[in-house]
Backbone as a printed PyTorch tensor [residue, N CA C, xyz], in Angstrom:
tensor([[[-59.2580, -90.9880,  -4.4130],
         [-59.6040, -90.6100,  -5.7760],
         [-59.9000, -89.1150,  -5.8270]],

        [[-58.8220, -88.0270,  -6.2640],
         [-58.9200, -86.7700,  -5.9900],
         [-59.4750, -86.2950,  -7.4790]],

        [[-60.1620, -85.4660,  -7.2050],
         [-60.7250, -84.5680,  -8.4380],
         [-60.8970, -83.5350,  -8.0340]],

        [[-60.9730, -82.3940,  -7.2170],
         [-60.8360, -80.8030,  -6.4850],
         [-61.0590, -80.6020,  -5.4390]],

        [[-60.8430, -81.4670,  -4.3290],
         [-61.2450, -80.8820,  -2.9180],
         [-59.8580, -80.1700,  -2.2700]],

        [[-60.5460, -79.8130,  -1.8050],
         [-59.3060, -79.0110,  -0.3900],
         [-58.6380, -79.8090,   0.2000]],

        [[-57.6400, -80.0520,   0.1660],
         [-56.9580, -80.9770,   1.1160],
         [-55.9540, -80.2730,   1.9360]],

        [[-55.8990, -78.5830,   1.8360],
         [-54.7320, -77.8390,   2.1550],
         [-54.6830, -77.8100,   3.7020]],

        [[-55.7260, -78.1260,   4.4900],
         [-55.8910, -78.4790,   5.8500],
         [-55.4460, -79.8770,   6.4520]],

        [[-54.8560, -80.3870,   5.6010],
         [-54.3580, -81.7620,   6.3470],
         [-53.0340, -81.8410,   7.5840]],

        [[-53.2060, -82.3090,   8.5340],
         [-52.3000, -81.7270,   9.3860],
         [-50.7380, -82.9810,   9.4860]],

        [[-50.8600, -83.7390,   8.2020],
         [-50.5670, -85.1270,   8.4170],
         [-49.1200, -84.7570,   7.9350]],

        [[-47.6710, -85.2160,   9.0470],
         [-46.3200, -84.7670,   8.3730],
         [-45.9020, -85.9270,   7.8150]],

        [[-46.0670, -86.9300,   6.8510],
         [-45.5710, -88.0870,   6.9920],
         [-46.0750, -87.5170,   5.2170]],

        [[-46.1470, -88.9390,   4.5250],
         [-46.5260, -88.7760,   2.9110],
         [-48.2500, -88.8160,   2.7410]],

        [[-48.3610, -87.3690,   1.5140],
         [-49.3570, -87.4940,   1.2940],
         [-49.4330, -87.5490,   0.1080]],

        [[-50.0630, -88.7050,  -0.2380],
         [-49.7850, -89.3390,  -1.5180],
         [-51.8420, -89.4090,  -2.6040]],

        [[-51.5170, -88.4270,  -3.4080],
         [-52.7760, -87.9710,  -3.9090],
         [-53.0250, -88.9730,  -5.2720]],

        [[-54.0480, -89.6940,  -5.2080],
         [-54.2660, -90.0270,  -6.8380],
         [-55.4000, -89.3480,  -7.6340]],

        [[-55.0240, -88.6670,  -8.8880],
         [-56.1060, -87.7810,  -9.7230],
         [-56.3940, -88.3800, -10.1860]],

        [[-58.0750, -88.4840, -10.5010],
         [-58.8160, -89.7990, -11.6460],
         [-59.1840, -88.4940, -12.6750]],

        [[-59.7450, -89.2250, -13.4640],
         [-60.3120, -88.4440, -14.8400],
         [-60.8700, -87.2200, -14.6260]],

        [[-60.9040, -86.1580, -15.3500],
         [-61.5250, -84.9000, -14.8000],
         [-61.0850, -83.9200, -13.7650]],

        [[-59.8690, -84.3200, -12.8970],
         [-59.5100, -84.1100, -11.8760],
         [-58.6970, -82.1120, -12.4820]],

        [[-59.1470, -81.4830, -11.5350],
         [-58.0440, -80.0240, -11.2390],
         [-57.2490, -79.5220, -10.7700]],

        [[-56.1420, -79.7190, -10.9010],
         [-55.0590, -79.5420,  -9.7760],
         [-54.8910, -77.8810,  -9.9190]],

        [[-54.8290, -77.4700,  -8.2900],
         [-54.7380, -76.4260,  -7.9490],
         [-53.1530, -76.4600,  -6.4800]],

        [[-52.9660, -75.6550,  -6.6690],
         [-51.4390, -75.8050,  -5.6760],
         [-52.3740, -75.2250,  -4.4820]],

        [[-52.6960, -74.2660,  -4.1010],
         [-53.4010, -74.0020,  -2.9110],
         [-54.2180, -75.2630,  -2.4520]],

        [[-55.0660, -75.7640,  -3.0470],
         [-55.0470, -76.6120,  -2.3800],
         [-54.6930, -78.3900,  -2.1120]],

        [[-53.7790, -78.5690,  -3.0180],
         [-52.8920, -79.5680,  -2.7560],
         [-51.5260, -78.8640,  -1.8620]],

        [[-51.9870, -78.8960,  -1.7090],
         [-50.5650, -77.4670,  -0.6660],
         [-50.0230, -79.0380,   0.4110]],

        [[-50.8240, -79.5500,   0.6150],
         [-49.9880, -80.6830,   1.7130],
         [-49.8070, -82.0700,   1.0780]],

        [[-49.9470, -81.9240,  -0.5840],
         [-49.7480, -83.0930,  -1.2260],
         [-47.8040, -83.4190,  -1.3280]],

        [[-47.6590, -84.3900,  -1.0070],
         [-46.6090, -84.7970,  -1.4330],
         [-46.1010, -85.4060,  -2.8110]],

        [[-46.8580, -86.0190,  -3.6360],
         [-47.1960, -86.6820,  -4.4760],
         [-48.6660, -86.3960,  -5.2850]],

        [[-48.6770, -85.9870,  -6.4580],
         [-50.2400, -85.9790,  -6.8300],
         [-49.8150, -86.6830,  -8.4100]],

        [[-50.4720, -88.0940,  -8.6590],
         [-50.3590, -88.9620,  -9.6750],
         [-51.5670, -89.0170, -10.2590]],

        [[-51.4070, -88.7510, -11.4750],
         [-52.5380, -88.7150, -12.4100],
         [-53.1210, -89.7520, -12.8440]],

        [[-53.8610, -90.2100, -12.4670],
         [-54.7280, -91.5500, -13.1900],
         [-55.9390, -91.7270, -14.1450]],

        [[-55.8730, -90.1550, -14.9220],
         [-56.7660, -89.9450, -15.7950],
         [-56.5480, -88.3510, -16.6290]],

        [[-56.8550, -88.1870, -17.2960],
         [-57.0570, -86.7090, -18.0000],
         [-57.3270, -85.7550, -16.9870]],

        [[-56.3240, -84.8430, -16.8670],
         [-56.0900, -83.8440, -15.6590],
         [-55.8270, -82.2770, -16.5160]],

        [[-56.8140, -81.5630, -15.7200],
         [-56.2560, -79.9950, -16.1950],
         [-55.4570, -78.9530, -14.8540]],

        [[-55.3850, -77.8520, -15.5090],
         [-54.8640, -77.1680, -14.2240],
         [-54.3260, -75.8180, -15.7070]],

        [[-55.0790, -74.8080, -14.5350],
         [-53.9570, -73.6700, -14.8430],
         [-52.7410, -73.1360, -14.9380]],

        [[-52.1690, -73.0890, -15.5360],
         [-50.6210, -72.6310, -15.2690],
         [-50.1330, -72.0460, -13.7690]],

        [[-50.9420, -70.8640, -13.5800],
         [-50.5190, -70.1920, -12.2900],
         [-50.9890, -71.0010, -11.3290]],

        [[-51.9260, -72.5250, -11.3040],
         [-51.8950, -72.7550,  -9.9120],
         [-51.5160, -74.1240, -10.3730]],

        [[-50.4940, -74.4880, -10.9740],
         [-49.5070, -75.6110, -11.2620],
         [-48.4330, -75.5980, -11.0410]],

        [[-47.9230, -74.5220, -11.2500],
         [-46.1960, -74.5350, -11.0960],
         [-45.8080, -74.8970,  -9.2390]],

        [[-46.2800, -74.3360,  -8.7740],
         [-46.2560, -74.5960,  -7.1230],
         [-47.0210, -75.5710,  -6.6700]],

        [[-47.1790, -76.5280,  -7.1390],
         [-47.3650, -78.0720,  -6.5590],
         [-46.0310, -78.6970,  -6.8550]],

        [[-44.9320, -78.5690,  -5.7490],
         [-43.4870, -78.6380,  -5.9200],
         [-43.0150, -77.7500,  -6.8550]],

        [[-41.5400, -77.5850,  -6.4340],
         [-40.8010, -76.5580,  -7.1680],
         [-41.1180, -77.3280,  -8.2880]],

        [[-41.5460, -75.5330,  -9.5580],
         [-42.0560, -76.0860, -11.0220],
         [-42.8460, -77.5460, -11.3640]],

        [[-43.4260, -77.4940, -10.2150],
         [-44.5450, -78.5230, -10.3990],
         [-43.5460, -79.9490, -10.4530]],

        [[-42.9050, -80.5160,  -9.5730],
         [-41.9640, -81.6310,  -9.9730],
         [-42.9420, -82.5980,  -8.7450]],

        [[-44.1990, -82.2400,  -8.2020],
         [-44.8940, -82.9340,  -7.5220],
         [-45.6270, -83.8430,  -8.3870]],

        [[-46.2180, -83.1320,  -9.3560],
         [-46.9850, -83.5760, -10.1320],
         [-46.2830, -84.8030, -11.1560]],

        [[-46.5880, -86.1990, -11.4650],
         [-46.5580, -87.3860, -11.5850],
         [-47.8800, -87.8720, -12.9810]],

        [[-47.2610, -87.2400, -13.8740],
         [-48.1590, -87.6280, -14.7850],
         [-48.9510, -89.0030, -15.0830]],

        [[-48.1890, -90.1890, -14.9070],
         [-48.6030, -91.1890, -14.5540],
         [-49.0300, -91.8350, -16.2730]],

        [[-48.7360, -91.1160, -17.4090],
         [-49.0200, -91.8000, -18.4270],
         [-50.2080, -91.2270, -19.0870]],

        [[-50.8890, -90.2720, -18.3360],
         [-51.9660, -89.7270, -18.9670],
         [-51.5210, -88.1540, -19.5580]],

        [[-52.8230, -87.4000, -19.7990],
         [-52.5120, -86.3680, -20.2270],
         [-52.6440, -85.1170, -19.7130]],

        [[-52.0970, -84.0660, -19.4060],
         [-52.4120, -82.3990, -18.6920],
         [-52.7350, -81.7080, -19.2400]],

        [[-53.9120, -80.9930, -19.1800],
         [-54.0710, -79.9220, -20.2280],
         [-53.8790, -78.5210, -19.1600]],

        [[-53.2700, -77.8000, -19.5340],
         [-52.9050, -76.4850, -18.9020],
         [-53.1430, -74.8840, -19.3180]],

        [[-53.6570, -74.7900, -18.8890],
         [-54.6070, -73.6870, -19.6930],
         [-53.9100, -72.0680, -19.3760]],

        [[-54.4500, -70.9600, -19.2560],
         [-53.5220, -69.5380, -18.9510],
         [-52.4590, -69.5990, -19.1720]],

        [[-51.2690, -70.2330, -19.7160],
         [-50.2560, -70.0860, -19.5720],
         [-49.1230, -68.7060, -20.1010]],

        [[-48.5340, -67.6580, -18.8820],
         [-47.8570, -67.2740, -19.1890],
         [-46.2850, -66.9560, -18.9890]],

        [[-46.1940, -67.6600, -18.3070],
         [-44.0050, -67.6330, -18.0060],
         [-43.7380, -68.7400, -17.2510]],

        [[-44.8890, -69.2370, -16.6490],
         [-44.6010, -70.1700, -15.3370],
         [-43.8260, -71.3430, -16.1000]],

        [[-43.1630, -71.7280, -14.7600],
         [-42.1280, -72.4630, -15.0660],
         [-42.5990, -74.4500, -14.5430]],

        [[-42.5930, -74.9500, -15.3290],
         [-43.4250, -76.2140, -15.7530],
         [-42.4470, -77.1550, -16.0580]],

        [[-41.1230, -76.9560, -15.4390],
         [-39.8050, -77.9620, -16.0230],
         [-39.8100, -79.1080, -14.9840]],

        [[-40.9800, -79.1920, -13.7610],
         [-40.2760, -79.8390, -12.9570],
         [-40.9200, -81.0960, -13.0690]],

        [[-42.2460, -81.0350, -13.5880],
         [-43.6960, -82.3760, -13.8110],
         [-42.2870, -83.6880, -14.5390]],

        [[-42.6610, -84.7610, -14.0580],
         [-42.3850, -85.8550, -13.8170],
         [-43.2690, -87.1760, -14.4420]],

        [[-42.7340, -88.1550, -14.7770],
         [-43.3230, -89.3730, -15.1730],
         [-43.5400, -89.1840, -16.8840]],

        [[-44.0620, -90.2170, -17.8560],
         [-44.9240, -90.5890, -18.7660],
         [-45.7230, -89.7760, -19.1220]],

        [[-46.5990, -89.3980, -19.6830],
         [-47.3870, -88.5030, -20.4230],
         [-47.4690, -87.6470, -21.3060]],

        [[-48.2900, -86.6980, -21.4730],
         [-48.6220, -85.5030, -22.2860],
         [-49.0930, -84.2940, -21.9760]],

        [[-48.0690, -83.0900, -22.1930],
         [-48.3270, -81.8770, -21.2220],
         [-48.8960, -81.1080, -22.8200]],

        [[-50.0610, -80.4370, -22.7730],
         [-50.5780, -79.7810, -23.4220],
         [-50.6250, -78.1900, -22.9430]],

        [[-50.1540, -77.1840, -23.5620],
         [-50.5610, -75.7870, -23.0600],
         [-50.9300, -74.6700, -23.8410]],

        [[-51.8860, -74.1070, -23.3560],
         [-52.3940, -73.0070, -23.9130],
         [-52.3140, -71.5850, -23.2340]],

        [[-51.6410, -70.9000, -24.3030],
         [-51.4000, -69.9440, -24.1850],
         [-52.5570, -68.2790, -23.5380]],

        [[-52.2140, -67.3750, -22.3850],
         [-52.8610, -66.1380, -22.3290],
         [-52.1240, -65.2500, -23.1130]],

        [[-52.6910, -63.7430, -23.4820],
         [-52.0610, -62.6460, -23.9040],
         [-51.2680, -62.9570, -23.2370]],

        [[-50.2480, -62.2490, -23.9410],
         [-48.7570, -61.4210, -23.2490],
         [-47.9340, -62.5770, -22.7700]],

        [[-47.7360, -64.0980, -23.0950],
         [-46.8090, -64.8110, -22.8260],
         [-45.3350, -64.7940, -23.0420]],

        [[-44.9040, -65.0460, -22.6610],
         [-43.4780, -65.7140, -22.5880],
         [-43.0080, -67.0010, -22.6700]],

        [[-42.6210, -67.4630, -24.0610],
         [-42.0390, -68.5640, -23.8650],
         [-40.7130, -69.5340, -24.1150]],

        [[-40.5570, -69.4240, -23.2120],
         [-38.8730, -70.4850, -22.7880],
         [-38.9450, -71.6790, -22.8730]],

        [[-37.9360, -72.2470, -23.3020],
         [-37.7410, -73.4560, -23.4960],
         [-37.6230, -74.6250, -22.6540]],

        [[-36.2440, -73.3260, -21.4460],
         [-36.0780, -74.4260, -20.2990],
         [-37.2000, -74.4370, -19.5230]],

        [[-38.5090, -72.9610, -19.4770],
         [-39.3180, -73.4520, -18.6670],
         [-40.7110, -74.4030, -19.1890]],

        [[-40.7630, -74.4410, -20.2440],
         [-41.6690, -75.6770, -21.2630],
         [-40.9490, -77.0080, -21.6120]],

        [[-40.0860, -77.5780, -21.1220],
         [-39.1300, -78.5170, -21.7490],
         [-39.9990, -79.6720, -21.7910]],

        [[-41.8490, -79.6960, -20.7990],
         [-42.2120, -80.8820, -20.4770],
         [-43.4710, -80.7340, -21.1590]],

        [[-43.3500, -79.5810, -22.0730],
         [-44.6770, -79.3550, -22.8560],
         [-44.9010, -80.2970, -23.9810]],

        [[-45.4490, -81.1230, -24.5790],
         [-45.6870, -81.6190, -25.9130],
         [-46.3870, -81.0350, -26.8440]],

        [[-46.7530, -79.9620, -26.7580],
         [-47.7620, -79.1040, -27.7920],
         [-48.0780, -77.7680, -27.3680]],

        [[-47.9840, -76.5090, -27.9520],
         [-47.7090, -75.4120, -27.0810],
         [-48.8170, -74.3030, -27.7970]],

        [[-49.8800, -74.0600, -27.7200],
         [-50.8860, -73.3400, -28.4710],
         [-50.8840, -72.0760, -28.2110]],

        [[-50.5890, -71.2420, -29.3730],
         [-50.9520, -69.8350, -28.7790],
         [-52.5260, -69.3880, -29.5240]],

        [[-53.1150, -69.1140, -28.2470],
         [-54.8520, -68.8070, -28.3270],
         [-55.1550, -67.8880, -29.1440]],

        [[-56.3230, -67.8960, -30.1280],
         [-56.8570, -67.2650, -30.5340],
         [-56.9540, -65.8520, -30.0040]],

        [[-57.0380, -64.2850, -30.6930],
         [-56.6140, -63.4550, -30.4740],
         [-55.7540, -62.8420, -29.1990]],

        [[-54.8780, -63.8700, -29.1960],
         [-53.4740, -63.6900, -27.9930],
         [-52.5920, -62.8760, -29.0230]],

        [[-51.1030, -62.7050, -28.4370],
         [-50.0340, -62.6910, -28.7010],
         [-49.0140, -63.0920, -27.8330]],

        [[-47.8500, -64.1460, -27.9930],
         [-46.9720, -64.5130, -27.4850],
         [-45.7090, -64.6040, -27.8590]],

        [[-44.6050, -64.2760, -26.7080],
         [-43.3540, -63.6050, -27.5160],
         [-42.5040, -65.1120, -27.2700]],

        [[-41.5950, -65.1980, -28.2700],
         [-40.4290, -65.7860, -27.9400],
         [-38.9690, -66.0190, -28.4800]],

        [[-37.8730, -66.1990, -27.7580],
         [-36.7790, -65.8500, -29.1760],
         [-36.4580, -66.8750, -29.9040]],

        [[-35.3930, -66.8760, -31.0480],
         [-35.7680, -67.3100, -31.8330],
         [-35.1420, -68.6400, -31.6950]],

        [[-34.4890, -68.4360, -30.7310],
         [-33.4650, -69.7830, -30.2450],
         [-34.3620, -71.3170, -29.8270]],

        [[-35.4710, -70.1160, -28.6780],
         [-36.5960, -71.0740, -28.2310],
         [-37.5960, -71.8690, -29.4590]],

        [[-37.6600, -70.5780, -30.1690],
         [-38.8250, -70.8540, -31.4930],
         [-38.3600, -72.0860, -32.3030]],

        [[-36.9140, -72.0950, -32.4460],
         [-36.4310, -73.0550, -33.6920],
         [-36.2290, -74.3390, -32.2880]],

        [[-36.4270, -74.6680, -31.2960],
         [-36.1830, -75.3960, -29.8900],
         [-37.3330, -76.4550, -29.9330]],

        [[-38.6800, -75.2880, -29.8490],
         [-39.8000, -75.4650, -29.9670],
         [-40.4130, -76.6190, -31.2610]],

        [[-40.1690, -76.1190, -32.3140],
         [-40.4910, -76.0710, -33.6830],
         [-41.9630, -76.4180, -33.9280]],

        [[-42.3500, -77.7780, -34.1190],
         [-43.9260, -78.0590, -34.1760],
         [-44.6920, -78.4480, -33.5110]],

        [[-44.0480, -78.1010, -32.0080],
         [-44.7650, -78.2450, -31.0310],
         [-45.4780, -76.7110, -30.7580]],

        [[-45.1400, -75.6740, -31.2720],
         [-46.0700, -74.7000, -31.5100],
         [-47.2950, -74.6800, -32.6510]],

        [[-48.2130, -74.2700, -32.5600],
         [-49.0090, -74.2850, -33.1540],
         [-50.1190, -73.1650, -32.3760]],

        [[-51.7240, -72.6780, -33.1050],
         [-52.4410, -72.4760, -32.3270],
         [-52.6430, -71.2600, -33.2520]],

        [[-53.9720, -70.4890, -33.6990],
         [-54.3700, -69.2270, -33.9850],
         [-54.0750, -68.1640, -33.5660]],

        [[-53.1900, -67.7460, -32.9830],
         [-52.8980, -66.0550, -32.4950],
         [-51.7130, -66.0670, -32.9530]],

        [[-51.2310, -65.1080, -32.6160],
         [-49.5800, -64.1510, -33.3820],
         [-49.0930, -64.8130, -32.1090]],

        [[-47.5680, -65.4310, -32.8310],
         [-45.9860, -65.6340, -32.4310],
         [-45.1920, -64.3760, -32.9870]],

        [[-45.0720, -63.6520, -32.2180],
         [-43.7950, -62.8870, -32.2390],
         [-41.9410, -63.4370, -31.6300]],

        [[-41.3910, -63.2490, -32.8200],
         [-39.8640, -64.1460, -32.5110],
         [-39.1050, -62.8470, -32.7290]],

        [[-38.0650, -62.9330, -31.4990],
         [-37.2400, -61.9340, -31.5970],
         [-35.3630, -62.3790, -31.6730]],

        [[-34.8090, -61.7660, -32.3870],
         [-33.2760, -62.4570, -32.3370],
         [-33.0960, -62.9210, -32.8070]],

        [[-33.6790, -63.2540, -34.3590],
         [-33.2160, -63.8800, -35.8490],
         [-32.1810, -64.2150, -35.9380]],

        [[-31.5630, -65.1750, -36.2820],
         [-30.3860, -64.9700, -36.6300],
         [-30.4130, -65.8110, -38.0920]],

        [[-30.4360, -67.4260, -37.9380],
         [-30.6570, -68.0990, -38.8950],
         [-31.1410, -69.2410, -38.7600]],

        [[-32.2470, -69.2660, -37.8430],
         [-32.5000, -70.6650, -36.7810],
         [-33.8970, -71.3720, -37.6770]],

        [[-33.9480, -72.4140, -37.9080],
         [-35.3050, -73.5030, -38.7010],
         [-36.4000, -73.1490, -37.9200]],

        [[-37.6040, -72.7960, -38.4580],
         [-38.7880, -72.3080, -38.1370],
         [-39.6070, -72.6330, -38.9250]],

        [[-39.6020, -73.5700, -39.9070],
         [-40.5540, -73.5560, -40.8690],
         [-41.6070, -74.6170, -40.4670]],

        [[-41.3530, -75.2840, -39.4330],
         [-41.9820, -76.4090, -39.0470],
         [-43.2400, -75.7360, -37.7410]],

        [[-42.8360, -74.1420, -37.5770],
         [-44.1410, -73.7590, -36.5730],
         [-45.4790, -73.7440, -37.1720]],

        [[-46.4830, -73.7270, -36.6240],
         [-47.3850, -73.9460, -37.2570],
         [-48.8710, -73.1240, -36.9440]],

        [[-48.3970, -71.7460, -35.9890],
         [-48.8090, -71.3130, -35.4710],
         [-49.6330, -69.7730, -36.6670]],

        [[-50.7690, -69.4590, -36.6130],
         [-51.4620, -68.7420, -37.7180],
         [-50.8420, -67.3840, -38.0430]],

        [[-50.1680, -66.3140, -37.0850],
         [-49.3250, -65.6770, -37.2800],
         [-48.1570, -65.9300, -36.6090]],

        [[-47.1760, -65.6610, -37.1960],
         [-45.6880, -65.4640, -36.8560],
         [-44.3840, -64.6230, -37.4770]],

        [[-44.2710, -63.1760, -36.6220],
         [-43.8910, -62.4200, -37.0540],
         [-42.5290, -62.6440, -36.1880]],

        [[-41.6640, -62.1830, -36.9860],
         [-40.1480, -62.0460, -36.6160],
         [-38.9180, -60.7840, -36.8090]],

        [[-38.5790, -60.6370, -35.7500],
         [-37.2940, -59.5480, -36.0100],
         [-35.7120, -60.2020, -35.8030]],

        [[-34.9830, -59.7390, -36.4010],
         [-33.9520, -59.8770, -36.6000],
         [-32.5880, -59.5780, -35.7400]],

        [[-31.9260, -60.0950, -36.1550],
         [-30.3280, -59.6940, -35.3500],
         [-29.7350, -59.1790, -36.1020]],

        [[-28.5870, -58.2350, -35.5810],
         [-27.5590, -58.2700, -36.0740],
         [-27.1240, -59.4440, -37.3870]],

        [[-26.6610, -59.3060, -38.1940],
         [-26.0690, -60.3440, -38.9830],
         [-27.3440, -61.6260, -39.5600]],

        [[-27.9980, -62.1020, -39.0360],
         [-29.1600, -62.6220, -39.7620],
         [-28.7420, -62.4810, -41.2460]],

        [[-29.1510, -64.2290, -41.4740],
         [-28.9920, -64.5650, -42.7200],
         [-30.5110, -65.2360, -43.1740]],

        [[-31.1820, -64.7630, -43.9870],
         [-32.6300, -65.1300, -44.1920],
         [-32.4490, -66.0200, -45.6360]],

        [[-33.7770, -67.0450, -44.9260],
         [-33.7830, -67.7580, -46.0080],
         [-35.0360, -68.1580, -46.2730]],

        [[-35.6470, -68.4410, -47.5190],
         [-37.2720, -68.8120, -47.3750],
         [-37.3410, -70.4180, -46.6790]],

        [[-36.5550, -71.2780, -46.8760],
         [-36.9310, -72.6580, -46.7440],
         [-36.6950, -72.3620, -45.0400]],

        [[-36.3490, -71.9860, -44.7320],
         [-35.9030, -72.0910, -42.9780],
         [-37.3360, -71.2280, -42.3340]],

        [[-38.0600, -69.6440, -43.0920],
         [-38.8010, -69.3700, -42.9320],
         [-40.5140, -68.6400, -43.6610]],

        [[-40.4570, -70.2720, -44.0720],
         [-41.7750, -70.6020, -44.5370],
         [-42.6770, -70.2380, -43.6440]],

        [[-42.6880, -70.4980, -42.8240],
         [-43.7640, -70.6940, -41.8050],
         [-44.2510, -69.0030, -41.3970]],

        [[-43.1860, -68.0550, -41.8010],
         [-42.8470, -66.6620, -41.2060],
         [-44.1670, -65.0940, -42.0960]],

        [[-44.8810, -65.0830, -41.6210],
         [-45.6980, -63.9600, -42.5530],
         [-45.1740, -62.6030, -42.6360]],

        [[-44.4950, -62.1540, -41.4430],
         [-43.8920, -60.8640, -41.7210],
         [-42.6460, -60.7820, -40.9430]],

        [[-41.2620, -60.1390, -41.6330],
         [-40.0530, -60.2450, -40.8430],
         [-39.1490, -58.6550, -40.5930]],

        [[-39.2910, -58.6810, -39.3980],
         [-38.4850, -56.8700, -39.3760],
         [-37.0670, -57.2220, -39.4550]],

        [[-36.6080, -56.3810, -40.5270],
         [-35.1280, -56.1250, -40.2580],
         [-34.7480, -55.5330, -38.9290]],

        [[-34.4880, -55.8160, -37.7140],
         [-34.2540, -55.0020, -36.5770],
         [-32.6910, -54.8660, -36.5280]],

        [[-31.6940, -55.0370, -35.7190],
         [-30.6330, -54.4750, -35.5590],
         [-29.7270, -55.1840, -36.3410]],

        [[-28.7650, -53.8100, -37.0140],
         [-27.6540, -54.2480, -37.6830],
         [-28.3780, -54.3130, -39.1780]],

        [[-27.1110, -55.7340, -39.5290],
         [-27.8150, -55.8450, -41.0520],
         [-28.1590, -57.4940, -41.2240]],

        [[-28.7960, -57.7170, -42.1420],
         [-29.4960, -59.0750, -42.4340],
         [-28.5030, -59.1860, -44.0280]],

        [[-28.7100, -60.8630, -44.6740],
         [-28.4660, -60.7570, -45.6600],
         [-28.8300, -61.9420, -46.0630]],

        [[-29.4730, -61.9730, -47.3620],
         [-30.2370, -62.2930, -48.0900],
         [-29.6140, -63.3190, -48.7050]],

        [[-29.9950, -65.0030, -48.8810],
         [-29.3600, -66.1270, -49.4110],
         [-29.5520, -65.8260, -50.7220]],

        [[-29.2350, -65.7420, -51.8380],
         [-29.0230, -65.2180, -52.9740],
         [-30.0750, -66.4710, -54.2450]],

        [[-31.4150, -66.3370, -54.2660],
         [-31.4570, -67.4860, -55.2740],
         [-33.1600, -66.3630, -55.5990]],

        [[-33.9110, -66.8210, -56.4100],
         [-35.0680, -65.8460, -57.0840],
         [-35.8870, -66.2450, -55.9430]],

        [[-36.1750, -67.5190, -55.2000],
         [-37.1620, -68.0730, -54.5700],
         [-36.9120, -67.3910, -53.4430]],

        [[-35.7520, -67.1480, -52.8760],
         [-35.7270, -66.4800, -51.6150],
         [-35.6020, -64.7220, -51.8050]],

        [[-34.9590, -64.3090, -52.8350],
         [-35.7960, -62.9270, -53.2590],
         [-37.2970, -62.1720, -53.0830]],

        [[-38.0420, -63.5920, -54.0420],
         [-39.6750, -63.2550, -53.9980],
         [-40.3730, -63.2680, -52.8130]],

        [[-39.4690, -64.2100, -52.1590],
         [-40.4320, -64.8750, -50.6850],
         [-40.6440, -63.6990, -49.8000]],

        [[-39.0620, -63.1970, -49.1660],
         [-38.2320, -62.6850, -48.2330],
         [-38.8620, -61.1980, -48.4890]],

        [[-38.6540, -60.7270, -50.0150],
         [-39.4390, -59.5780, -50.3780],
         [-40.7830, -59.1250, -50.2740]],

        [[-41.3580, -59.7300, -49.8490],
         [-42.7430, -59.9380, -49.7340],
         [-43.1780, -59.8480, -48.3000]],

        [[-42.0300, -60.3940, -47.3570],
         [-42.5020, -60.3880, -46.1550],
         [-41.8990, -59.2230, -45.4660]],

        [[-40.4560, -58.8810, -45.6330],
         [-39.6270, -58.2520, -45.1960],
         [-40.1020, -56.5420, -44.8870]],

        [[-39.5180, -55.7050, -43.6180],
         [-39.4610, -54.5150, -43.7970],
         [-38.5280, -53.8720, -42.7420]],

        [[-38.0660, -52.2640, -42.7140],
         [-37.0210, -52.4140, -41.8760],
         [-37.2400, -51.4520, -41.0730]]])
């Protein structure tokens, strides 16, 4: 019944097969000789000492419960395995990818953070973002975003970008960045788009 000890001294080459009960912290240093670590209760862990309990964490065996993962900034989290619910919260200065969150169910960006991502991921993502700090989306083009839910979310543009209010509702301020954008033609997306827009 593991909940944070050291086990990184085990000298045992055969399977080491870890079960996490409630409360439990997974740290990769020291599950370092786990073969298996199965969750049998509400489990946290930092990002940076999760991903290396197996490549991208594919050690880790959710088991039906839930992960809460806290610091998260680029680590790559595609590999966790089994049933459950991967929760993460965001540090300043994140990065976030899709292929490396694919096992996230809810993706928070923290209170006075900022976290970047493009827009491919963002519309990937959709309402599994959420959380009080600024989303910055880069690479507009014409991708559904209205379903983020995150307190700021600012966006720049592509080349060619076609803006629309119903796709970005969710959007408080949008840079025209490279090239040109163009505007779906109706009063509602005029007022909206105008309001948020600058170049």
């Amino acid at each position: 019944c593991y909940i944070d000890s050291d086990l990184s001294g085990l000298t045992n080459n055969g399977t080491v097969l870890v079960n996490a009960i409630v409360g439990a912290a997974l740290d990769e240093a020291k599950l370092s000789d786990a073969t298996s670590v199965v969750l049998g209760g509400a489990a946290t862990a930092e990002a940076s000492k999760l991903d290396g309990i197996g490549t991208n964490g594919v050690k880790v065996d959710l088991g039906g419960q839930t992960l809460t993962v806290s610091g998260y900034v680029g680590e790559n989290l595609s590999g966790l395995v089994g049933e459950g619910l991967v929760n993460v919260t965001t540090a300043n200065g994140a990065t976030l990818e899709a292929s490396k969150l694919s096992t996230a169910d809810s993706i928070t960006v923290a209170g006075l953070t900022t976290s970047t991502v493009s827009a491919v991921d963002a519309a990937t993502f959709g309402a599994r973002l959420s959380g009080t700090g600024t989303l910055t989306v880069s690479g507009y083009t014409n991708q559904e975003l209205s379903d983020i839910t995150t307190t700021t979310v600012n966006v720049t543009t592509a080349d060619g970008a076609v803006l629309s209010s119903s796709k970005l509702s969710s959007v408080d301020a949008i840079l025209i960045g490279a090239g040109k954008a163009t505007l779906n033609i109706s009063t509602e997306d005029e007022l909206f788009l105008a309001d948020r827009s600058t170049v």
